[in-house]
N, C-alpha and C positions, 0 to 999 in steps of 0.2 A: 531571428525569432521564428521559431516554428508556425505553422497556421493556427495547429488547433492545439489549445495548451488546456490540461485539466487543472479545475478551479477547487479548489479542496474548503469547506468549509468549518472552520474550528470553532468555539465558543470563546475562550480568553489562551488557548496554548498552543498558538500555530506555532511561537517559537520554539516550544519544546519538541514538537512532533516534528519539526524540519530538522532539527540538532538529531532530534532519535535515529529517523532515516540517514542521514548522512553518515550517522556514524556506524550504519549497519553496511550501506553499498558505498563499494569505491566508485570514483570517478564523478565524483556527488560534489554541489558547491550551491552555495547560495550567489546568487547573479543579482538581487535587487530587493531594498527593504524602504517599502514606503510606511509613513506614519499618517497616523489621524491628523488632520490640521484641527485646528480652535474651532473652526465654522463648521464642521463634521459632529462637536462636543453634542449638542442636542438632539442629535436623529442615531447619532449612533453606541450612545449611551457608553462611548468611549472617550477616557482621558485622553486630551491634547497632548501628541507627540508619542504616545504608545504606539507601537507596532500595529499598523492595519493590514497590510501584506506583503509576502514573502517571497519573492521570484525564485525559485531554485530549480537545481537540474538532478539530476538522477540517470549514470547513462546515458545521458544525453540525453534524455528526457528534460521537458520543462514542465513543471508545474508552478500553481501560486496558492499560497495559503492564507487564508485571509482569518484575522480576528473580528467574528462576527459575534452572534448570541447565542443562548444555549435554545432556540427554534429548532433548527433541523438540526435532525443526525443523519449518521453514514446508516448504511442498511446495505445487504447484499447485492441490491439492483446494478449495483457499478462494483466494480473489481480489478485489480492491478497483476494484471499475467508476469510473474516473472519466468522465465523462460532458462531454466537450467543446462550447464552441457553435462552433467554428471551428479550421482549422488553424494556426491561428496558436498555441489552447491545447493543441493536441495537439503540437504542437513544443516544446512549453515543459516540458511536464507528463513529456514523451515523452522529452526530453533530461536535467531532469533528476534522474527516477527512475532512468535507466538508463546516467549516464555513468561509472561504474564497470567495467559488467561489460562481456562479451565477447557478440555475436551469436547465440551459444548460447543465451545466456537469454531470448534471444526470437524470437517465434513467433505469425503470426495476432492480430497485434495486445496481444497479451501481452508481459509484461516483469515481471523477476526485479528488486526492488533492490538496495543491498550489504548489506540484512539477511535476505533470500532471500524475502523477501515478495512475491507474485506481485501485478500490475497490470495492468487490462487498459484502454489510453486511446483513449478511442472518440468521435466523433462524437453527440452526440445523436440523430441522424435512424439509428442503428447498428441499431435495430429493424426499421424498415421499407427498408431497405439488405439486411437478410439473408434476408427473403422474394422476394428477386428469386435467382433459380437464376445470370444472370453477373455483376449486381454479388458472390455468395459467391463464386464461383469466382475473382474479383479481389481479394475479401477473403482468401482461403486463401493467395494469391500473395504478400499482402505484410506484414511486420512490423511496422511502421511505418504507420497511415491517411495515404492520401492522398488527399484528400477528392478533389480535383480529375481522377483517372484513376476514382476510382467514379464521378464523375457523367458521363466517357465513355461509359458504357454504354447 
């Protein structure tokens, strides 16, 4: 098990939202599904034996997903880098994280999915791209990477 694993907060559809991801990245698998016990029934306003959380990986990545309440939501402060080698996975990743919502949800290469979790789908080379003062100023213009009008510059 990894040290530090991200704790994903759902209100009643962590199981959807872990089924969604998986089915968007390879190499994805759910690793552990704990339920609510009976003794859990009253503080956490969850039926006995329902899904409480969700151990899974992503790229070897681990996170867990818990069904909590509908209290918090996801908001832009945290964000999930996916790290592309080419446009070809930025279009992939990029279409579809985000073919639910509407254009508002994205912004500079960010994107909101339909569980309001922010992504940001980027090129590998995205580090040494934003030390250059006009490929950022190309970066700030567009939603969407397109690798091909940064390497105009």
């Amino acid at each position: 098990m990894q040290k530090i694993t991200p704790f994903l907060w759902f209100d009643s559809n962590a199981e959807e939202a872990v089924n969604y991801y998986l089915s968007i990245f390879k190499n994805s698998k759910i690793l552990e599904v704990v339920k609510y016990p009976k003794s859990a029934e009253e503080v956490s306003w969850k039926k006995a034996w329902t899904i409480m959380t969700i151990h899974f990986s992503i790229e070897w990545q681990e996170f867990t997903a818990i069904n909590g309440w509908p209290d918090f939501k996801f908001n832009e402060a945290i964000s999930f880098v996916v790290n592309c080698k080419d446009q070809i996975e930025i279009d992939y990743y990029w279409d579809k994280l985000s073919q639910w919502w509407d254009e508002k949800a994205q912004i500079c290469w960010w994107l909101k999915d339909k569980y309001w979790v922010s992504w940001q789908i980027v090129p590998k080379i995205i580090w040494k791209l934003i030390k250059s003062e006009k490929a950022m100023q190309n970066l700030l213009k567009m939603k969407k990477i397109d690798i091909k009008k940064l390497n105009e510059v």
